[in-house]
C-alpha positions as CSV (number, residue, x, y, z in Angstrom):
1,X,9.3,3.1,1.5
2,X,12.0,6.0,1.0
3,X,13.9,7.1,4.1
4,X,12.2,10.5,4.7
5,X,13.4,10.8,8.1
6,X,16.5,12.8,8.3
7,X,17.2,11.8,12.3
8,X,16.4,7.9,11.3
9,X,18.8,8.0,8.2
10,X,21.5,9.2,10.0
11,X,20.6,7.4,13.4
12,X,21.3,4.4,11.4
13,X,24.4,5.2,10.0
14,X,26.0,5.9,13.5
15,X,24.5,3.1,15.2
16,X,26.3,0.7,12.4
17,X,29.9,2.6,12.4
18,X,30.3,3.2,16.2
19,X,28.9,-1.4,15.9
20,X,31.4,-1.9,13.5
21,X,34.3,0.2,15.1
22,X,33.7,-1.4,18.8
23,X,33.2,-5.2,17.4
24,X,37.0,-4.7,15.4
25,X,35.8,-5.7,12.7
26,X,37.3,-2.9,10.7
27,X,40.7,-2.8,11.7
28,X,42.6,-4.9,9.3
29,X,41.8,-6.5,6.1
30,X,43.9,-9.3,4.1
31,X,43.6,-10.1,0.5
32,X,40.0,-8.5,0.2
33,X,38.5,-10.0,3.3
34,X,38.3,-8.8,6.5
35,X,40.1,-11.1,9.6
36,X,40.0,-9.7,12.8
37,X,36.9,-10.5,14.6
38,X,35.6,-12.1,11.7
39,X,34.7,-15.7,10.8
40,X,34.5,-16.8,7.3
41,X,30.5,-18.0,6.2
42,X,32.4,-21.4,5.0
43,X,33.7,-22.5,8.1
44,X,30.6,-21.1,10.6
45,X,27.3,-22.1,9.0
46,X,27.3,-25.3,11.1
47,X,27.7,-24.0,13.6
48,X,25.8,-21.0,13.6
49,X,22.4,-22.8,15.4
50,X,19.9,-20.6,12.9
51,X,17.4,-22.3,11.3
52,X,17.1,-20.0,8.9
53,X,20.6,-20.2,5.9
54,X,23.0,-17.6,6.3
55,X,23.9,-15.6,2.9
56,X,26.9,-17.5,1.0
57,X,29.4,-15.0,1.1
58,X,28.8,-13.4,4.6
59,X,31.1,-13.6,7.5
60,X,30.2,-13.8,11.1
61,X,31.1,-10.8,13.4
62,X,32.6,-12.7,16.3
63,X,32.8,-9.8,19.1
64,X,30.5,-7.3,19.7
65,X,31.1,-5.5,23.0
66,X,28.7,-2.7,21.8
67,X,24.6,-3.3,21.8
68,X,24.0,-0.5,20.1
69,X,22.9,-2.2,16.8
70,X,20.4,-4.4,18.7
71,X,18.4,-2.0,21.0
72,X,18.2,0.6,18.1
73,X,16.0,-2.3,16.3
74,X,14.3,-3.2,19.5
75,X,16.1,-6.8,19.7
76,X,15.7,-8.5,23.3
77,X,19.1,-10.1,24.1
78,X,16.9,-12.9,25.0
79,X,17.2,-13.9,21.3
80,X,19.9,-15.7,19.7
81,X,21.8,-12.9,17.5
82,X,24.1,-13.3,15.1
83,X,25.6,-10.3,12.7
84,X,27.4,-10.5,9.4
85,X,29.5,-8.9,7.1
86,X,28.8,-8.8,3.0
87,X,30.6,-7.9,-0.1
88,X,26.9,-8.2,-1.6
89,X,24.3,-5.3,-2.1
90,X,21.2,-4.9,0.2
91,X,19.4,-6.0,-3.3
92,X,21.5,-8.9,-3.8
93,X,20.9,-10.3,-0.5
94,X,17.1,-9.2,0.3
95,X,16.3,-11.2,-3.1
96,X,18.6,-14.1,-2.6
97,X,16.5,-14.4,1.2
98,X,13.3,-14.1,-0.9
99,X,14.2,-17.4,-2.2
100,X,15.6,-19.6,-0.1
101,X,13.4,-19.3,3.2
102,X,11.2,-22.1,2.5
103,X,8.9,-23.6,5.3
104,X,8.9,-19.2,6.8
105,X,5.7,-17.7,6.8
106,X,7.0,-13.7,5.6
107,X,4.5,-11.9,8.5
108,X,6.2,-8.4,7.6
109,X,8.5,-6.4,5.6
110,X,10.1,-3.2,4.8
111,X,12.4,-1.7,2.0
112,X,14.2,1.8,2.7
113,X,15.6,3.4,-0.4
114,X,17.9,6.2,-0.7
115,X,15.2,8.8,-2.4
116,X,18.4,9.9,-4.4
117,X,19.5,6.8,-6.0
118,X,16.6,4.7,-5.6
119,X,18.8,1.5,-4.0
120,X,18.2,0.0,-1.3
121,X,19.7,1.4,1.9
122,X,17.7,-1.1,4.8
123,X,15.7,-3.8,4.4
124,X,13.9,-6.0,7.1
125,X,12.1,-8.8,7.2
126,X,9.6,-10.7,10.6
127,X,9.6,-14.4,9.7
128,X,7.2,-17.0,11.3
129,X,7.1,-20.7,12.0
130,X,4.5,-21.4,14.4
131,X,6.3,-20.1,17.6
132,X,9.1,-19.1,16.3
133,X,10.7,-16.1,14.6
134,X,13.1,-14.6,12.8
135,X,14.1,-11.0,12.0
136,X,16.3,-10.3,9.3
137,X,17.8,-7.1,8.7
138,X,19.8,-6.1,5.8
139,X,21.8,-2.6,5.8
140,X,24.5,-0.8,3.2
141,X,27.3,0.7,4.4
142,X,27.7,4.1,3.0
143,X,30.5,6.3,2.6
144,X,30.4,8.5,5.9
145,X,31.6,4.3,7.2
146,X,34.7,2.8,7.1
147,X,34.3,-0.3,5.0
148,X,32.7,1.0,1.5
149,X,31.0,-1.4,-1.1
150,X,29.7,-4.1,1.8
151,X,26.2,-4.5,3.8
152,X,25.4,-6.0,7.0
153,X,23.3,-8.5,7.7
154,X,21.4,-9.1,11.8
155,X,19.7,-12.4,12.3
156,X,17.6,-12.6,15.3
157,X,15.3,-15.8,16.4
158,X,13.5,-17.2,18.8
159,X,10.0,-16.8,20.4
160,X,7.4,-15.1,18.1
161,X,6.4,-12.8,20.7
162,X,10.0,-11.0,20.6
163,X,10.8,-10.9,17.3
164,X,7.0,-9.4,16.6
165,X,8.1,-5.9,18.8
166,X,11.8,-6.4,16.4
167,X,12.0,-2.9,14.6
168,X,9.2,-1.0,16.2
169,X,11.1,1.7,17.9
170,X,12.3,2.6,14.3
171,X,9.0,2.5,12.5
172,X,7.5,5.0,15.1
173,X,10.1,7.5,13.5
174,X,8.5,7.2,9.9
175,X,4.6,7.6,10.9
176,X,5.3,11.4,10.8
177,X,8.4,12.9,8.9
178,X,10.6,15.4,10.8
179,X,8.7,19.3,10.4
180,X,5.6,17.2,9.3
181,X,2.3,17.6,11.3
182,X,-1.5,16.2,11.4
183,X,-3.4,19.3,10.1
184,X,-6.7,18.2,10.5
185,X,-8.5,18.5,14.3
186,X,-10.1,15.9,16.0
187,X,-13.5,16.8,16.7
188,X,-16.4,15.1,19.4
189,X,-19.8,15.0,18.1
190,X,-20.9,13.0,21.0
191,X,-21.8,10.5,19.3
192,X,-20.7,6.9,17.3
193,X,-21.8,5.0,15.1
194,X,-24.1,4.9,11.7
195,X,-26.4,7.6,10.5
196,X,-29.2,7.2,7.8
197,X,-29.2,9.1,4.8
198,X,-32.2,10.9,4.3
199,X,-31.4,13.5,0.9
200,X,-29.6,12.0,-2.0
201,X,-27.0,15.0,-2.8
202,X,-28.2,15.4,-6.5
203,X,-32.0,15.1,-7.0
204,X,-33.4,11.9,-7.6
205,X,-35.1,13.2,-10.6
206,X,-31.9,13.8,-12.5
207,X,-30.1,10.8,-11.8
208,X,-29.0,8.8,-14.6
209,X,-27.4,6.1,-13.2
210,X,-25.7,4.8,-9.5
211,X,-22.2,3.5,-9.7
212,X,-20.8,0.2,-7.5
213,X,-17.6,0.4,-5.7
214,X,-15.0,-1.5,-7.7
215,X,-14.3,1.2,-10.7
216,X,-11.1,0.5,-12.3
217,X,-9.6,3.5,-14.0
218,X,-5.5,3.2,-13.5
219,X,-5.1,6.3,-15.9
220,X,-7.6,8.5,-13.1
221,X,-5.7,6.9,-10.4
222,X,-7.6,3.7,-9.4
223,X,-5.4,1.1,-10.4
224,X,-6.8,-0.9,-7.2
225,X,-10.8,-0.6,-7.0
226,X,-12.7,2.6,-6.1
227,X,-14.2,3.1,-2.9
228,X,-16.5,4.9,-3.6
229,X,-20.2,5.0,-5.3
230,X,-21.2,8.0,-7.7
231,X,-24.2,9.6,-9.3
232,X,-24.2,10.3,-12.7
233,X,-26.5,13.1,-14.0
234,X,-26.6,15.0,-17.2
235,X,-26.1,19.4,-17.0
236,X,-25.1,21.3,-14.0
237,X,-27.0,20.4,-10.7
238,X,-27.1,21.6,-7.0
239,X,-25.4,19.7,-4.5
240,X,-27.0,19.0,-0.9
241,X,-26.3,17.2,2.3
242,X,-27.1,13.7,2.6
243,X,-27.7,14.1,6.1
244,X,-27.0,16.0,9.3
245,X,-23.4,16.8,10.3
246,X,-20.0,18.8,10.0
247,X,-18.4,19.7,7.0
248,X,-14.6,19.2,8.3
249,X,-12.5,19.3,5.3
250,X,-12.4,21.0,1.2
251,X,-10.4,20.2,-0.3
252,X,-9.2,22.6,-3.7
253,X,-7.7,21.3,-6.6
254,X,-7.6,24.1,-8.2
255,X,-10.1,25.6,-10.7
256,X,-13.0,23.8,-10.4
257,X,-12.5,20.5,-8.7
258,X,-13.4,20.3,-5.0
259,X,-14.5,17.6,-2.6
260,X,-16.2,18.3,0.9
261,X,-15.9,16.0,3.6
262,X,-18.5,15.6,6.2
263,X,-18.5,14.2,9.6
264,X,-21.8,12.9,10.9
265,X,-20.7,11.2,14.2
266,X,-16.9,10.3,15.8
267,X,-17.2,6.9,13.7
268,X,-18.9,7.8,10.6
269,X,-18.2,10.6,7.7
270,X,-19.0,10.9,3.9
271,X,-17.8,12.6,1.1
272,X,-18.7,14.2,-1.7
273,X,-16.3,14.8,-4.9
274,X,-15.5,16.7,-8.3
275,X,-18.3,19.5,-6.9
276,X,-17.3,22.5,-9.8
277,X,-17.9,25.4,-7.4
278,X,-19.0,26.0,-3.7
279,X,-22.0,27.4,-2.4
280,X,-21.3,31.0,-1.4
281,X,-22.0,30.6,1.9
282,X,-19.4,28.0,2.2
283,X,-16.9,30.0,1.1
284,X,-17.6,32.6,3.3
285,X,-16.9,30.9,6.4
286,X,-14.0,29.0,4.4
287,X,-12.0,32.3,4.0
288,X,-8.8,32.0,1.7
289,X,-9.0,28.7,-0.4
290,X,-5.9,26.5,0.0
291,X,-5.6,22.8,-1.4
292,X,-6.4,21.6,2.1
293,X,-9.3,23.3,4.2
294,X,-9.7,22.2,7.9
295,X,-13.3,23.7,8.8
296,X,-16.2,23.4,11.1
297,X,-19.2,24.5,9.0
298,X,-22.7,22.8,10.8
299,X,-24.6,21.6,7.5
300,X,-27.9,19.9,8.2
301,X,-29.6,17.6,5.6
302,X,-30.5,18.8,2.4
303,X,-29.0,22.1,2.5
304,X,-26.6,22.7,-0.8
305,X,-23.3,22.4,-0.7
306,X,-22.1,23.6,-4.4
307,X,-23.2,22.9,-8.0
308,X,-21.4,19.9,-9.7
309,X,-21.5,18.9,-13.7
310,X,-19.1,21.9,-15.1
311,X,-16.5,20.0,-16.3
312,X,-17.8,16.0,-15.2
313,X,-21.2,15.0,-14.9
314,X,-21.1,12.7,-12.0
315,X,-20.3,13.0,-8.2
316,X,-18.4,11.0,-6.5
317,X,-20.5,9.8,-3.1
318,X,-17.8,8.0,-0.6
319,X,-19.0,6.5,2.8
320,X,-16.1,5.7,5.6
321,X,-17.6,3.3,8.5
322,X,-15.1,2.8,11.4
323,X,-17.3,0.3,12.6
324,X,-16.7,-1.7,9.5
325,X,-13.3,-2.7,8.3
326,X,-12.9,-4.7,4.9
327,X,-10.9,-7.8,4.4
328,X,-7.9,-6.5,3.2
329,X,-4.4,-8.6,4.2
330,X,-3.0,-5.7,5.6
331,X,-5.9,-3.0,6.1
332,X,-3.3,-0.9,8.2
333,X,-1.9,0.1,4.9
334,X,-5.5,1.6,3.5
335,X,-6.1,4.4,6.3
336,X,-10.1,5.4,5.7
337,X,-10.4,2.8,2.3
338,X,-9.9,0.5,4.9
339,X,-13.3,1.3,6.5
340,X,-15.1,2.3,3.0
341,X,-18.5,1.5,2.3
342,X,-21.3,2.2,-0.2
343,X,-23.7,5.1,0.4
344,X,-26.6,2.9,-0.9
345,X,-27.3,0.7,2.5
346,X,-26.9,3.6,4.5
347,X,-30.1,5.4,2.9
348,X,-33.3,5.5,3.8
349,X,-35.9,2.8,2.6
350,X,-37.4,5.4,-0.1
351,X,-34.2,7.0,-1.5
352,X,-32.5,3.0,-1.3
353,X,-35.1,1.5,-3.5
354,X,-34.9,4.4,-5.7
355,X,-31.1,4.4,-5.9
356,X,-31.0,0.9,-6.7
357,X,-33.4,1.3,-9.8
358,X,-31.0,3.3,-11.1
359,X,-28.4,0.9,-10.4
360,X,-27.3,-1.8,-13.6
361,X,-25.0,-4.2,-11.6
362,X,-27.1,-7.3,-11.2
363,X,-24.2,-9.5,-8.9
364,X,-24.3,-9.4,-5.3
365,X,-23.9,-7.3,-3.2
366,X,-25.4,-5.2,-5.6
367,X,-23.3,-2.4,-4.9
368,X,-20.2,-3.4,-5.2
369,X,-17.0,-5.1,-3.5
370,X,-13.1,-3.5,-3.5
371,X,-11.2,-6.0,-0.8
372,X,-10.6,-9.2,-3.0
373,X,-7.3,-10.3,-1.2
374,X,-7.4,-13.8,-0.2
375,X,-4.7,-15.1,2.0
376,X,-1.5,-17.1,-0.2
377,X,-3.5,-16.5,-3.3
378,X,-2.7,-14.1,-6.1
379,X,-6.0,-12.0,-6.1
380,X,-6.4,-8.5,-4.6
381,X,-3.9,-5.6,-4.6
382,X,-0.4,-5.2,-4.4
383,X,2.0,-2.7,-3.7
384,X,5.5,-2.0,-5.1
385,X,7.6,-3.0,-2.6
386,X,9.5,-0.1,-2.4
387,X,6.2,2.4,-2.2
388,X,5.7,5.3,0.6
389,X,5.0,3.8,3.7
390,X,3.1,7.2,4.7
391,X,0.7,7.2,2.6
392,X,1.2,4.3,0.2
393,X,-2.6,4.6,-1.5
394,X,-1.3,8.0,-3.0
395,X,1.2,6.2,-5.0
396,X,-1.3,4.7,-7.2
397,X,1.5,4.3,-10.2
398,X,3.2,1.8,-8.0
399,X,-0.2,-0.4,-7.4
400,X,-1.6,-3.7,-9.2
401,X,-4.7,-5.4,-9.2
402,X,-5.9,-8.8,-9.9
403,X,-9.3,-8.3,-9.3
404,X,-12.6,-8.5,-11.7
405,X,-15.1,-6.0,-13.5
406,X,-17.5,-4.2,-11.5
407,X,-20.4,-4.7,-13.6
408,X,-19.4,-8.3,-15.0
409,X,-17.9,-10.2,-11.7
410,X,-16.8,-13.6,-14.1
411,X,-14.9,-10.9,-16.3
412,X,-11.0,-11.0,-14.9
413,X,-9.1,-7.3,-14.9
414,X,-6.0,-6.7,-14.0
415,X,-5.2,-3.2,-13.2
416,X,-1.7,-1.9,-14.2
417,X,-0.7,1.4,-13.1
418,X,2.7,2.1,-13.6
419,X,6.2,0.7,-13.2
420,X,5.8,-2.5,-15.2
421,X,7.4,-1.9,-18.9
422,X,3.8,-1.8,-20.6
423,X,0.8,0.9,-20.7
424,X,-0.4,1.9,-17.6
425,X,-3.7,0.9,-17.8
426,X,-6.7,-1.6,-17.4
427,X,-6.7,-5.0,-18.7
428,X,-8.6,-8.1,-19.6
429,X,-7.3,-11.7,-20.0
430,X,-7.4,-13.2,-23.0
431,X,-9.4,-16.2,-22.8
432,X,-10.3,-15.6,-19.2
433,X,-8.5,-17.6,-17.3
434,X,-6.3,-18.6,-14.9
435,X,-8.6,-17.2,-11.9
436,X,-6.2,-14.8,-9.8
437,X,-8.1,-16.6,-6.6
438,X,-6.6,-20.2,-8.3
439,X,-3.0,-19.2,-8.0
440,X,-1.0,-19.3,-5.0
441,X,3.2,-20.2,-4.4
442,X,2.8,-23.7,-5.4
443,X,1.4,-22.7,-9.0
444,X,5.3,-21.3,-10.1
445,X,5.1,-18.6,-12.9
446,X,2.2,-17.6,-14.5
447,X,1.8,-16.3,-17.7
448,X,-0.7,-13.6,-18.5
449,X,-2.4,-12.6,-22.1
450,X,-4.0,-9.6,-21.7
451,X,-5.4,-7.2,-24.0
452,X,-7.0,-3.5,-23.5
453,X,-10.9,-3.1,-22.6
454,X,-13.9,-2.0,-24.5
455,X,-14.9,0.7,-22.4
456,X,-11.1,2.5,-22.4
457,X,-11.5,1.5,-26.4
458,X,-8.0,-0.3,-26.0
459,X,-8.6,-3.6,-27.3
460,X,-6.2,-3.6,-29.8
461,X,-3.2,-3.1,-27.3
462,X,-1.8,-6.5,-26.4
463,X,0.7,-6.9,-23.6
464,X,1.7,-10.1,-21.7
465,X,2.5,-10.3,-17.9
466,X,4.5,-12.9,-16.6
467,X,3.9,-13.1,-12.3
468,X,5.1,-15.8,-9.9
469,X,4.1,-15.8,-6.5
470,X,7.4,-15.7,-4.4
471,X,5.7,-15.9,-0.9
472,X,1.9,-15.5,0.6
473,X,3.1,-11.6,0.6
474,X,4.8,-11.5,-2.3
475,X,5.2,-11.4,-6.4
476,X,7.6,-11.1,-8.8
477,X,6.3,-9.6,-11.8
478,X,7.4,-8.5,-15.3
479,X,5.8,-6.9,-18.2
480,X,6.2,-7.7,-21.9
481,X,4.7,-5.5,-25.3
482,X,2.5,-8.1,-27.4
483,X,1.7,-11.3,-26.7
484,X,5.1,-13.2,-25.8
485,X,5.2,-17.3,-25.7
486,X,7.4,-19.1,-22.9
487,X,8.5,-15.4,-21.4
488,X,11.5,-15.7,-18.8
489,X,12.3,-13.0,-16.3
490,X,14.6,-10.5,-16.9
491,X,16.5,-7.3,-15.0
492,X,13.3,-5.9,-15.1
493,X,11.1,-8.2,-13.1
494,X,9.1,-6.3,-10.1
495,X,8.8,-7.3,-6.7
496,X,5.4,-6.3,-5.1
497,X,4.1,-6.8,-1.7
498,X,0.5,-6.8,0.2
């Protein structure tokens, strides 16, 4: 994630110069190295007492009368804390700790990046090994300090419990940047839970076929799988209400594109997307259209909504169910896909036999499956590591997927949607295999033959990815144009993270 937070960026800067001012350790420096209050790495890793190995180059910081740098990461000076200086990037030694922590389960991770520049300004890292823990943090110097071209590396371990609260004070200051608000209200129905769906929003009679979750379309921004069903129909149809409820949110995206939200109890809301134009009466009590619409329009079941099949002839039908949450590795990154869940079980016995009629995917569950992350293994999504942490599902160019077809489950896809050097699109693997769910750290690097798909009439477009996995949490990935035999990785390798 990029530091967006003015107050943190700069709260970090101090904290380090007034560290590095009060410890002397930027008083005096000899032949390129600084001596006072400074041990070398050479003659201190003995006796440093970490279990974890201390970068090659770095050099303790042997006095630190000031705690500033601690408390600002919420380090308890019940752990053992050591702090070092660097000639080395953040990059430099963030990758070199990516491998050489063997036997450390990597529980989390962050990467800050100066939005300007794109390097990395702080990096940290929670490691676990049954009871104990250890929190790295990495940060640059910049040039408001006094000791250009060097980073700082903090090393705390000790119990788990500790170094799990390490750095929570600081990510409290990124859930909402500085001038940023929640727009949309909380409201109270009264009620929780599940509702049944009674209407289907298009009429049955013009259905033409009910999509799974699982659609893979990187180029339309679902590089990991939809979570969402749809209803495809041919020619321009109403749109109603599925059921009773509040329509909460419309959002515009200008011309004819909307999607309506409704909320049917405090646990329980559905969607409906790519309507063409609003029913008049919605826009009435919308009043001036802006991309986001916070509302509180009553709707009851079956009423219309808006016409749909302008411009696409399908609407997409999406189902969020607090009570439900999906087995991704890290579901506090997905916000409401976390909770997503097809419209199809939900509906009435009727409308549910008559929706899956229309429905062609034969594997179970019939309607489709998005969270495919296994634990250690390669399949599911990933994220670049350096992706937004506010809202990292918007970033879809900075996703990738090792998942399989949503109509075909044998069929591996691998969904690329950006940053690798090859099209942005969806793949299959030539000849099938290795299964993503078969590869895990001890398999080393992989290589990948992959070719375009039949439905995105791609298939002559070859590319080869070459992936290793680094950690349970983490891959290193590179693309390649054509098919390439025995590829190595380059400068251009990727680091992606669950």
């Amino acid at each position: 994630m990029h530091i967006k937070n003015a107050k943190l960026k700069t709260a970090i800067g101090i904290c380090l110069t007034i560290f590095l001012l009060l410890s002397g350790c930027v008083t005096q420096q000899k032949n390129g190295s600084i001596q006072n209050g400074i041990q070398s790495a050479e003659g201190q890793h003995e006796t440093a007492k970490l279990d974890v190995p201390i970068y090659p180059d770095a050099s303790e910081i042997m006095y630190m009368p000031d705690d500033k740098l601690w408390t600002d990461f919420n380090i308890s000076s019940s752990l053992n804390r050591k702090a070092y200086t660097s000639m080395s990037s953040v990059q430099e030694i963030y990758e070199w700790y990516l491998n050489n922590i063997a036997g450390w389960e990597i529980v989390e991770k962050s990467v800050f990046e100066n939005p300007q520049t794109s390097e990395k300004e702080f990096v940290y890292i929670k490691l676990k090994n049954n009871t104990k823990g250890v929190f790295l943090a990495i940060m640059g110097v910049n040039e408001d300090m006094l000791m250009k071209g060097q980073s700082i590396l903090a090393i705390a371990q000790g119990s788990w419990f500790l170094i799990e609260l390490c750095g929570s004070s600081m990510e409290m200051s990124f859930n909402v940047p500085e001038g940023e608000e929640q727009s949309e209200e909380e409201i109270d129905l009264g009620m929780e839970g599940s509702i049944t769906f009674t209407v289907s929003p298009i009429d049955e009679s013009y259905i033409t076929f009910v999509e799974p979750l699982g659609n893979l379309n990187p180029g339309g921004g679902h590089t990991f799988p939809s979570d969402h069903g749809a209803l495809s129909f041919d020619g321009i149809k109403d749109v109603r209400a599925p059921a009773d409820g509040v329509i909460t949110m419309i959002q515009w995206r200008g011309g004819s594109d909307y999607k309506v939200v409704i909320t049917h109890t405090n646990t329980f809301k559905s969607y409906l997307d790519h309507l063409s134009e609003l029913d008049e009466s919605i826009l009435q009590q919308v009043g001036n259209l802006e991309e986001f619409n916070y509302v509180h329009i009553p709707i009851k079941a079956g009423e219309i909504i808006g016409k749909a099949g302008k411009e696409l002839n399908a609407v997409d039908w999406g189902v969020i169910d607090e009570n439900v949450t999906l087995n991704f590795i890290h579901p506090e990154r997905y916000g409401d896909m976390a909770h997503a869940v097809h419209f199809i079980p939900y509906c009435e016995d009727n409308l549910k036999s008559l929706l899956l009629s229309k429905l062609q995917r034969t594997a179970e569950p019939r309607w489709g499956k998005i969270d495919f992350d296994e634990p250690g293994k390669l399949v599911g999504n990933w994220f670049l590591e350096n992706i937004s942490g506010r809202d990292p599902l918007a970033e879809w160019k900075k996703h990738l997927s090792f998942v399989y077809d949503m109509w075909n489950t044998e069929k591996i896809r691998i969904g690329v949607g950006g940053t690798l050097a090859i099209p942005a699109t969806l793949y299959q693997v030539y000849g099938n295999t290795p299964d993503p769910a078969d590869i895990s750290v001890e398999s080393g690097p992989i290589v990948y033959k992959l070719q375009g798909t039949e439905e995105f009439g791609e298939t002559s477009l070859k590319a080869t990815i070459l992936v290793e996995m680094i950690d349970n949490e983490t891959i290193k990935v590179e693309g390649f144009t054509g098919w390439v035999s025995n590829p190595t990785f380059t400068e251009n390798a990727k680091y992606y993270i669950r």
